[in-house]
N, C-alpha and C positions, 0 to 999 in steps of 0.2 A: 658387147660393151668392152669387152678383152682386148678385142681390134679393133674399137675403132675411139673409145675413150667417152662416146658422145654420149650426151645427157639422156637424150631419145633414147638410145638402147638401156642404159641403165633402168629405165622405169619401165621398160618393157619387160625387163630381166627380174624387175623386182614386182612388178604384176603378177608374169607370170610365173613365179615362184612361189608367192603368198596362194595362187588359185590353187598349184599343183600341192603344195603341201596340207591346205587344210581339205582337197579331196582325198590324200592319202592318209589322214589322219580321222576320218569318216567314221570308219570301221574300227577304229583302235587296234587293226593290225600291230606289231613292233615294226616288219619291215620297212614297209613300203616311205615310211619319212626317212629313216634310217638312208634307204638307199638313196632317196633323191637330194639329200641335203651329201650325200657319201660320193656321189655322181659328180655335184657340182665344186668341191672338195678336187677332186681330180683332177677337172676341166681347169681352175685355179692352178690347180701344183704345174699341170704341164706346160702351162703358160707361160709359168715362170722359169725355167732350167734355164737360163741365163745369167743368174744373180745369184749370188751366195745360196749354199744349200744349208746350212746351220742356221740360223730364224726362219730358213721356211721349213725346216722341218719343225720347227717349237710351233709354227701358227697350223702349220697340217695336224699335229699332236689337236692343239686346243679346239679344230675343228673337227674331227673326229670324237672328242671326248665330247662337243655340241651336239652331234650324232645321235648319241647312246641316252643324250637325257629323255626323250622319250619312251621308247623300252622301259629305260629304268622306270618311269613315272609310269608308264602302262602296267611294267610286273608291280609296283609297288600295291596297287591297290589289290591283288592277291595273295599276297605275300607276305604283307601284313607292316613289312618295313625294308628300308631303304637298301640294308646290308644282304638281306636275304634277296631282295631285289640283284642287285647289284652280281652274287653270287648264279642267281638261276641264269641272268642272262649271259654271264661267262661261260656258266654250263652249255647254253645250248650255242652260244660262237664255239666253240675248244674243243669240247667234250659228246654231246649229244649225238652229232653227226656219228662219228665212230662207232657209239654205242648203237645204234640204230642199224649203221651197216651189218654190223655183228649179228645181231638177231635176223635180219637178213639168209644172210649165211647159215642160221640155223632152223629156221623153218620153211627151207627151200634144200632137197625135195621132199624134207619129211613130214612138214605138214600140206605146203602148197607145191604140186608140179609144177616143172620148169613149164612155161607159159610161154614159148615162141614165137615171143613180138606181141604180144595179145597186152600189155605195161604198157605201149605208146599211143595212147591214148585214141582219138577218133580215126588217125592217118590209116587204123589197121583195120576201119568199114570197107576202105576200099580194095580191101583183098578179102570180103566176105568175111572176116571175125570180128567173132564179138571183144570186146574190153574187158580187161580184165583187172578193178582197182586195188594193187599190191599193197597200197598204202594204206589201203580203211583196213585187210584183212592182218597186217603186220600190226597193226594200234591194237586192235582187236586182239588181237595176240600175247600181244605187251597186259591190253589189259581187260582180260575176260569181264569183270565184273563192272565196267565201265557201264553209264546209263546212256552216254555222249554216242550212238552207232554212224555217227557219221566221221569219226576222227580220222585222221591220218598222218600215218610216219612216214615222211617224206625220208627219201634217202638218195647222196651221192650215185653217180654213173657206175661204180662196177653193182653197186646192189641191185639194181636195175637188169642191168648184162646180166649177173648171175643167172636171177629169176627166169630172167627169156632165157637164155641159151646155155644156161652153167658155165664150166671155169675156160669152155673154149670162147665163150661168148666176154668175159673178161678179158682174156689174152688178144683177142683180135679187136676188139672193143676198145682197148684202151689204148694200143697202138692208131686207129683209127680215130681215133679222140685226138690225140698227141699232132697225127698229122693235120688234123682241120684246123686246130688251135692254133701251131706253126704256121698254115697254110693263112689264117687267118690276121696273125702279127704281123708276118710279111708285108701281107699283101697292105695294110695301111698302114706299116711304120714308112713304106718307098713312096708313097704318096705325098704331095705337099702338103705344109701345116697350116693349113685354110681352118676354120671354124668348123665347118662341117666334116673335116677327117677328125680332127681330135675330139670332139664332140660325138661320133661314131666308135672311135676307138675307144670313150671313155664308157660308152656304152654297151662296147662288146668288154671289156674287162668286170663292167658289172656281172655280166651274163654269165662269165670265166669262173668268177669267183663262186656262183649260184649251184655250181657241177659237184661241191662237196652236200650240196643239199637234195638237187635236184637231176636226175636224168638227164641224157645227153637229149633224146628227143625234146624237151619241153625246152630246152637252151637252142638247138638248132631250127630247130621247126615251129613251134609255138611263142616263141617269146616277144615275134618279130626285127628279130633280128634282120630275118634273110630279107624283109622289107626295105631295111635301114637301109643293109648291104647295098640294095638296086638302087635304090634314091642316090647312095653317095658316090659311088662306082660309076654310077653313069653322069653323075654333076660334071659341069669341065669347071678346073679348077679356076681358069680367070672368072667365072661368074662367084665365086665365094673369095670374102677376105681372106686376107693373111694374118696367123695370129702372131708370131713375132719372125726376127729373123735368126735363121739359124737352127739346126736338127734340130 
């Protein structure tokens, strides 16, 4: 609708928004609305880089604070009230992640051995190991007496590295990380600004962001990303609109 202004797209856009957001709102996850109202937020801002950036930074603001009302309204009803709401979910944007890598680091190797790749999930059947789930045994950790044994603490990419491979598996890990990210920016900021690249780009900067929470495997490999990737890499650009003109 971005490119092309028509009525038709608009209600296609706004179809299927409404479908995707009360399937993500299913589960009473906090993410997943989060992210997809956070996505198209993006897809919006980068539209616009041709017009003033002072009111669109005030309507980015007010659309990101639209964001957060669910979270909040999802912690509220544990929480008991709106403040303490408001507070837990700061905690776990700002805060949580850090602490969580922390502990990490300190029950790796003294409670769990470094695990060898055995953290990324299914991809390591095909080298005959088993899985190894870092994050139910970390929760578990956190919180022995917990009744919940299915929990999990998810944690950013070096806590991951750590676990498999210790502080060499950080060091080469994170330079490696660095280059794919890079390799990644590159490779569709040079491509033209059709629908389907920025739409992909806004999609892989979701993913970008996920790396403080989640594993480089579950962003590279599982997230479908490298799907996105084939689909739009191989599109030729005269078959996709143009979203405006200009970088």
């Amino acid at each position: 609708y971005m490119a092309t202004r028509e009525h038709r797209w608009f209600r296609v856009a706004s179809a299927t928004f409404i479908v995707g957001f009360s399937y993500a709102t299913l589960s009473l996850a906090r993410l997943p609305p989060f992210a997809l109202i956070l996505m198209v937020v993006l897809c919006w801002r980068l539209s616009q880089v041709h017009v003033s950036t002072r009111p669109l930074w005030r309507r980015t603001g007010v659309f990101v604070a639209a964001a957060l009302v669910f979270p909040i309204i999802v912690t509220t009803r544990s929480a008991g009230s709106v403040y303490l709401a408001i507070q837990k979910v700061g905690e776990r944007v700002f805060s949580a992640p850090a602490n969580i890598l922390y502990y990490y680091f300190e029950v790796t190797p003294k409670y769990i051995p470094h695990q060898s790749g055995r953290t990324m999930g299914r991809i390591v059947s095909l080298f005959g190991m088993d899985t190894f789930d870092v994050g139910n045994a970390v929760s578990r950790y956190l919180d022995p007496h917990s009744l919940v044994t299915s929990g999990s603490a998810n944690v950013g990419f070096p806590g991951a590295l750590y676990v498999d491979f210790s502080l060499v598996g950080v060091f080469v890990g994170s330079i490696a990380t660095g280059i794919f990210l890079q390799l990644l920016h590159v490779t569709l900021c040079r491509r033209e600004k059709t629908v389907l690249n920025v739409a992909t780009y806004v999609f892989a900067c979701y993913q970008v962001m996920l790396l403080s929470i989640l594993p480089l495997p579950s962003i590279a490999i599982y997230s479908g990303l490298p799907l996105i990737l084939i689909i739009t890499l191989r599109r030729s650009p005269k078959r996709t609109p143009t979203l405006i003109d200009g970088d």
